[in-house]
N, C-alpha and C positions, 0 to 999 in steps of 0.2 A: 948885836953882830955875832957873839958868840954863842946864842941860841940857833940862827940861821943856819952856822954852820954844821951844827949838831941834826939840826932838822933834816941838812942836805945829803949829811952821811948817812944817815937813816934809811934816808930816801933810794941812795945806790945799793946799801946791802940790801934794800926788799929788791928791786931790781933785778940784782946779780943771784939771789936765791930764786928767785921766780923764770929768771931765763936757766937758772941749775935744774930747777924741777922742769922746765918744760925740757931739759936735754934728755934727762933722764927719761922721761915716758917717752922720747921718740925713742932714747935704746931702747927699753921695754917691749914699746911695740915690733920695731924690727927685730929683734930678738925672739918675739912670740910668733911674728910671720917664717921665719927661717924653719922652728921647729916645725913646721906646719907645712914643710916644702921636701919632697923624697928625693933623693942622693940625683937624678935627671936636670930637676928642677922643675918637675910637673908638678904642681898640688895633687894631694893626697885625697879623694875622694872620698866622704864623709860615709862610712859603714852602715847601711841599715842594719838595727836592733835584730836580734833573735830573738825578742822578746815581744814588740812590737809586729816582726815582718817572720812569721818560724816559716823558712823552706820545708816545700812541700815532701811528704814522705815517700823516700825512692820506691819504684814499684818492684815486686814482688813477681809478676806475670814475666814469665820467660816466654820471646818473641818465637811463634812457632818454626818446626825448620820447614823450609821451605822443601815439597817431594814431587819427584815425577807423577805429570798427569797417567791416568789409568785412562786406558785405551778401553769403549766401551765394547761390549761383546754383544751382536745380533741378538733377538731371541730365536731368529732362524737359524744362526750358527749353535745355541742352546742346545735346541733342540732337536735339530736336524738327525734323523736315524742312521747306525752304519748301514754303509754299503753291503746288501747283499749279493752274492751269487747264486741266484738261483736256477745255475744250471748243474751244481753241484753241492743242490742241498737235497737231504733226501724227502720224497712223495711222501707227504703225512696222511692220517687218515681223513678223507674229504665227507663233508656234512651236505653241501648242497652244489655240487663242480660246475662247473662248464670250462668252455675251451675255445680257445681263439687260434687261428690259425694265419701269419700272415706270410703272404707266397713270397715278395719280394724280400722279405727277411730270412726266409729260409726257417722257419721261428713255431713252433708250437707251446702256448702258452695255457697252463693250466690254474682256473681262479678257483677259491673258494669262499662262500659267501656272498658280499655285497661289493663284488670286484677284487677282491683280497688276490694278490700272484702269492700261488705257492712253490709252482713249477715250472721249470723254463726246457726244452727238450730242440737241439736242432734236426730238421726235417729236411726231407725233399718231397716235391711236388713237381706239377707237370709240366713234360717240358718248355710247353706253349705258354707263355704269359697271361694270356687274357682270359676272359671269362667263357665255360663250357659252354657250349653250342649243341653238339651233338655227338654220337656216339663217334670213339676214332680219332677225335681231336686234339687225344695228347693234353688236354687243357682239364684245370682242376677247377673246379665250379666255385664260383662265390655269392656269397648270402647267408642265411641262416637255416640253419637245419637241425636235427637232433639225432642224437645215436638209435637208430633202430633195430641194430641185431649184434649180437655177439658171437662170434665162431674162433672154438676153442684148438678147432681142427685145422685152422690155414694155413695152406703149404707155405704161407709167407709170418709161421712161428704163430701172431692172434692177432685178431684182425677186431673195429669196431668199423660196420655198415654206419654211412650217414642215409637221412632220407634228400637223397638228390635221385631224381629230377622234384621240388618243389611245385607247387600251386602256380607260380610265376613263370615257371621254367613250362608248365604244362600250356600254360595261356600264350605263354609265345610260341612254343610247338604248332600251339594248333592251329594257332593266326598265319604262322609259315608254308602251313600246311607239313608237316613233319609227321607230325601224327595224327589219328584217327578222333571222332569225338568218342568214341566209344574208349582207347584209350585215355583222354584229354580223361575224361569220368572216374575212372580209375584212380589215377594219380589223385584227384581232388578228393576222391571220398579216403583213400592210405593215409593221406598227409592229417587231414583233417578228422581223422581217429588216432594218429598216433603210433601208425605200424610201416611196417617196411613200405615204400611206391613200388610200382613197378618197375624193374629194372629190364627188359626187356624191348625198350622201344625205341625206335631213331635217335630218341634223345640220350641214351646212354642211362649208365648207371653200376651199381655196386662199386660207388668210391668209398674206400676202405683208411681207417687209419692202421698200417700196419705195421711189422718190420721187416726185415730185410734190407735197411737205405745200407748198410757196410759203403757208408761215406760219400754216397752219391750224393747228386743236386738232381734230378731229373728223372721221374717215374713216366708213366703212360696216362696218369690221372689222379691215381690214390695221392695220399702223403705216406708217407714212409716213414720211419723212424730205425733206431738203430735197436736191434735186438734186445739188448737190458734195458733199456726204454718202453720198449713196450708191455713188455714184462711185469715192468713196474704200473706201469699206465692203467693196462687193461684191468684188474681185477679191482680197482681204486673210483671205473665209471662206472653207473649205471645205465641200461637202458633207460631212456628221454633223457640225457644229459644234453645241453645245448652247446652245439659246437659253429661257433662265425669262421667265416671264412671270409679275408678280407687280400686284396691285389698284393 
Protein backbone atom coordinates (compact mmCIF):
# COMPACT_ATOMS: atom_id res chain seq x y z
CA UNK A 1 0.00 0.00 0.00
CA UNK A 2 2.73 2.17 0.95
CA UNK A 3 4.75 1.48 -2.20
CA UNK A 4 1.63 2.46 -4.35
CA UNK A 5 1.44 5.40 -2.83
CA UNK A 6 4.91 6.40 -3.45
CA UNK A 7 4.64 5.12 -7.11
CA UNK A 8 1.60 7.59 -7.52
CA UNK A 9 3.31 10.59 -6.26
CA UNK A 10 6.00 9.91 -8.51
CA UNK A 11 3.79 9.68 -11.05
CA UNK A 12 2.03 13.53 -10.62
CA UNK A 13 5.52 15.28 -10.15
CA UNK A 14 6.57 13.74 -13.61
CA UNK A 15 3.30 15.00 -14.76
CA UNK A 16 3.27 18.57 -13.22
CA UNK A 17 7.02 19.01 -14.51
CA UNK A 18 6.15 17.91 -17.99
CA UNK A 19 2.95 20.07 -18.37
CA UNK A 20 5.75 23.00 -16.44
CA UNK A 21 8.15 22.20 -19.47
CA UNK A 22 5.51 22.27 -21.96
CA UNK A 23 4.47 25.85 -20.47
CA UNK A 24 7.55 26.98 -20.64
CA UNK A 25 8.24 26.47 -24.50
CA UNK A 26 4.90 27.73 -25.36
CA UNK A 27 6.44 31.05 -23.47
CA UNK A 28 9.48 30.69 -25.34
CA UNK A 29 7.90 30.36 -28.38
CA UNK A 30 5.54 33.40 -28.11
CA UNK A 31 8.15 35.20 -26.76
CA UNK A 32 10.50 34.46 -30.00
CA UNK A 33 7.35 35.30 -32.30
CA UNK A 34 6.80 38.84 -30.70
CA UNK A 35 10.56 39.72 -31.22
CA UNK A 36 10.02 38.88 -34.74
CA UNK A 37 6.88 41.32 -35.06
CA UNK A 38 7.75 45.43 -35.76
CA UNK A 39 6.05 48.01 -33.51
CA UNK A 40 2.69 47.78 -36.61
CA UNK A 41 2.47 44.22 -36.06
CA UNK A 42 3.52 43.39 -39.55
CA UNK A 43 6.38 40.70 -39.64
CA UNK A 44 9.64 41.99 -40.29
CA UNK A 45 10.71 40.79 -43.74
CA UNK A 46 13.72 38.58 -43.89
CA UNK A 47 16.89 40.96 -45.30
CA UNK A 48 18.54 39.56 -48.21
CA UNK A 49 22.42 39.10 -47.52
CA UNK A 50 24.98 41.65 -49.01
CA UNK A 51 26.87 38.92 -49.21
CA UNK A 52 24.99 36.61 -50.97
CA UNK A 53 22.64 39.25 -53.10
CA UNK A 54 25.54 42.63 -53.38
CA UNK A 55 23.28 45.53 -55.06
CA UNK A 56 24.23 46.51 -58.10
CA UNK A 57 26.80 49.47 -58.54
CA UNK A 58 25.14 52.93 -58.75
CA UNK A 59 25.82 54.34 -62.30
CA UNK A 60 28.43 56.72 -63.00
CA UNK A 61 26.69 58.07 -66.62
CA UNK A 62 25.04 61.48 -66.09
CA UNK A 63 21.64 61.37 -68.11
CA UNK A 64 22.28 63.80 -71.04
CA UNK A 65 20.41 67.31 -70.82
CA UNK A 66 17.94 67.41 -72.87
CA UNK A 67 18.50 70.72 -75.92
CA UNK A 68 16.63 72.42 -78.48
CA UNK A 69 16.38 70.73 -81.87
CA UNK A 70 18.65 72.61 -84.62
CA UNK A 71 16.66 73.81 -87.26
CA UNK A 72 18.34 72.33 -90.49
CA UNK A 73 19.80 75.04 -93.03
CA UNK A 74 19.02 74.55 -97.02
CA UNK A 75 22.23 73.97 -98.99
CA UNK A 76 20.32 76.60 -101.19
CA UNK A 77 20.01 79.03 -98.35
CA UNK A 78 24.09 77.92 -97.87
CA UNK A 79 24.95 78.92 -100.64
CA UNK A 80 22.81 81.05 -102.29
CA UNK A 81 25.01 84.47 -103.53
CA UNK A 82 24.28 88.18 -102.39
CA UNK A 83 22.12 90.11 -104.26
CA UNK A 84 23.68 92.22 -106.65
CA UNK A 85 22.82 95.52 -108.29
CA UNK A 86 23.99 95.64 -111.34
CA UNK A 87 22.77 98.69 -112.34
CA UNK A 88 25.18 100.29 -110.08
CA UNK A 89 28.23 98.33 -110.25
CA UNK A 90 30.86 99.62 -112.41
CA UNK A 91 31.57 98.10 -116.49
CA UNK A 92 34.63 95.71 -115.94
CA UNK A 93 36.87 95.09 -118.54
CA UNK A 94 34.79 92.60 -121.06
CA UNK A 95 36.75 89.42 -122.60
CA UNK A 96 34.08 88.13 -124.88
CA UNK A 97 30.53 90.80 -124.41
CA UNK A 98 27.37 90.58 -125.88
CA UNK A 99 24.03 92.33 -125.12
CA UNK A 100 20.64 91.88 -124.78
CA UNK A 101 18.12 94.30 -125.10
CA UNK A 102 14.63 93.77 -123.81
CA UNK A 103 12.05 96.52 -125.04
CA UNK A 104 9.23 95.80 -122.51
CA UNK A 105 11.66 96.11 -119.73
CA UNK A 106 13.00 99.14 -120.76
CA UNK A 107 16.42 97.13 -119.79
CA UNK A 108 19.85 96.75 -121.61
CA UNK A 109 21.70 94.07 -120.44
CA UNK A 110 25.47 93.45 -120.81
CA UNK A 111 27.10 89.56 -120.55
CA UNK A 112 30.26 88.49 -120.37
CA UNK A 113 31.48 85.16 -121.21
CA UNK A 114 29.29 82.15 -121.08
CA UNK A 115 26.05 84.37 -120.06
CA UNK A 116 27.90 85.93 -117.09
CA UNK A 117 25.53 89.69 -116.39
CA UNK A 118 27.98 92.16 -115.66
CA UNK A 119 25.92 95.25 -116.53
CA UNK A 120 22.63 96.39 -116.11
CA UNK A 121 21.91 100.09 -118.05
CA UNK A 122 18.07 101.53 -118.29
CA UNK A 123 17.01 102.28 -121.96
CA UNK A 124 14.49 103.74 -124.21
CA UNK A 125 13.31 102.32 -127.31
CA UNK A 126 10.84 102.80 -129.92
CA UNK A 127 7.82 104.11 -129.44
CA UNK A 128 5.85 101.29 -131.24
CA UNK A 129 5.93 98.13 -129.33
CA UNK A 130 6.18 95.42 -131.95
CA UNK A 131 8.42 94.32 -134.19
CA UNK A 132 10.20 96.80 -137.19
CA UNK A 133 8.50 96.58 -140.52
CA UNK A 134 9.79 99.35 -142.29
CA UNK A 135 11.43 102.57 -142.41
CA UNK A 136 9.17 105.39 -140.41
CA UNK A 137 7.69 103.06 -137.96
CA UNK A 138 8.72 104.31 -134.75
CA UNK A 139 9.46 100.49 -133.94
CA UNK A 140 12.85 99.07 -132.70
CA UNK A 141 13.61 95.78 -134.49
CA UNK A 142 13.98 92.33 -132.88
CA UNK A 143 16.13 89.35 -133.34
CA UNK A 144 19.73 88.90 -133.53
CA UNK A 145 22.29 91.07 -134.92
CA UNK A 146 25.74 92.32 -134.17
CA UNK A 147 27.54 95.72 -133.74
CA UNK A 148 28.69 96.82 -137.26
CA UNK A 149 30.16 100.27 -136.94
CA UNK A 150 31.30 102.57 -134.27
CA UNK A 151 30.90 106.42 -134.61
CA UNK A 152 32.83 108.40 -132.30
CA UNK A 153 31.30 111.61 -133.76
CA UNK A 154 27.34 111.23 -133.08
CA UNK A 155 25.50 114.15 -132.51
CA UNK A 156 23.80 111.89 -130.05
CA UNK A 157 27.49 111.85 -127.76
CA UNK A 158 28.59 107.70 -129.52
CA UNK A 159 26.59 105.75 -130.97
CA UNK A 160 27.17 101.58 -131.75
CA UNK A 161 25.37 100.72 -135.54
CA UNK A 162 23.54 97.27 -135.32
CA UNK A 163 23.34 95.25 -138.68
CA UNK A 164 19.41 95.58 -138.93
CA UNK A 165 17.75 95.05 -141.64
CA UNK A 166 18.97 91.12 -141.24
CA UNK A 167 18.82 88.12 -143.77
CA UNK A 168 15.17 87.53 -142.37
CA UNK A 169 14.24 91.02 -142.44
CA UNK A 170 15.50 91.13 -146.37
CA UNK A 171 13.49 87.89 -147.11
CA UNK A 172 10.43 89.34 -145.88
CA UNK A 173 10.97 92.63 -147.74
CA UNK A 174 11.23 91.17 -150.59
CA UNK A 175 8.33 88.62 -150.53
CA UNK A 176 6.17 92.07 -149.64
CA UNK A 177 7.60 93.40 -152.20
CA UNK A 178 9.36 96.35 -150.26
CA UNK A 179 12.23 96.04 -151.82
CA UNK A 180 14.07 95.27 -154.88
CA UNK A 181 16.02 91.79 -155.52
CA UNK A 182 18.89 93.50 -156.37
CA UNK A 183 18.69 95.21 -152.96
CA UNK A 184 17.23 91.73 -151.21
CA UNK A 185 21.25 90.82 -152.56
CA UNK A 186 22.87 93.26 -150.87
CA UNK A 187 21.67 92.88 -147.46
CA UNK A 188 22.39 88.96 -147.67
CA UNK A 189 25.82 89.34 -149.07
CA UNK A 190 26.65 92.67 -145.79
CA UNK A 191 25.16 90.31 -143.21
CA UNK A 192 26.83 87.37 -144.26
CA UNK A 193 30.50 88.90 -144.30
CA UNK A 194 30.05 90.73 -141.30
CA UNK A 195 29.81 94.38 -142.31
CA UNK A 196 27.40 97.07 -142.00
CA UNK A 197 23.67 96.10 -144.55
CA UNK A 198 22.46 98.51 -146.23
CA UNK A 199 20.66 101.15 -144.52
CA UNK A 200 19.12 102.87 -147.17
CA UNK A 201 16.02 100.88 -148.09
CA UNK A 202 12.02 100.75 -147.36
CA UNK A 203 13.11 98.57 -144.73
CA UNK A 204 14.81 101.15 -142.68
CA UNK A 205 17.92 101.04 -140.80
CA UNK A 206 20.85 102.67 -138.84
CA UNK A 207 19.34 101.59 -135.33
CA UNK A 208 21.83 102.95 -133.16
CA UNK A 209 22.73 102.01 -129.47
CA UNK A 210 23.14 105.54 -128.28
CA UNK A 211 22.76 108.39 -125.72
CA UNK A 212 20.96 111.14 -125.33
CA UNK A 213 17.59 109.07 -123.50
CA UNK A 214 17.90 112.29 -120.46
CA UNK A 215 15.15 110.00 -118.96
CA UNK A 216 12.88 109.35 -121.77
CA UNK A 217 10.97 105.80 -122.57
CA UNK A 218 10.35 106.41 -126.33
CA UNK A 219 13.06 107.07 -129.30
CA UNK A 220 12.06 106.98 -133.16
CA UNK A 221 13.85 103.39 -133.22
CA UNK A 222 17.48 103.35 -131.82
CA UNK A 223 17.71 102.57 -128.11
CA UNK A 224 18.90 105.15 -126.13
CA UNK A 225 20.78 105.27 -123.20
CA UNK A 226 21.68 107.92 -120.82
CA UNK A 227 24.96 109.81 -121.47
CA UNK A 228 27.45 108.15 -118.79
CA UNK A 229 26.11 105.17 -119.96
CA UNK A 230 27.14 105.12 -122.86
CA UNK A 231 30.30 106.51 -122.29
CA UNK A 232 31.07 103.79 -120.33
CA UNK A 233 29.42 101.14 -122.74
CA UNK A 234 30.89 102.17 -126.07
CA UNK A 235 34.73 101.80 -125.73
CA UNK A 236 34.23 98.35 -123.55
CA UNK A 237 32.33 96.69 -127.17
CA UNK A 238 33.83 95.69 -130.03
CA UNK A 239 32.85 95.56 -133.51
CA UNK A 240 30.78 91.92 -134.14
CA UNK A 241 29.67 92.03 -130.58
CA UNK A 242 26.39 90.30 -130.48
CA UNK A 243 23.50 92.22 -129.34
CA UNK A 244 19.51 90.24 -129.09
CA UNK A 245 16.86 92.30 -129.17
CA UNK A 246 14.02 90.65 -127.57
CA UNK A 247 9.84 92.29 -127.14
Amino acid sequence: MEDSKKAERRYNITITLLIFALIVMIVVLIHYKLTKTDASGTPTAKQPSSETNPAPPASTTTAPTPTAPVKPVSPSARTAPPTIDYYNVKLPTLVKPSVLIEKSKLRLTVFDGNGKIVKRYRAAVGANSSDKVREGDKRTPEGSFYVCVKNPNSKYVLSLGLSYPDISDAERGYRDGLISKSQYDKIVYAIRKGRQPPWNTPLGGEIMIHGKRNGGRNTEGCIALQDNSIRELYPKIPIGTKVVIKP
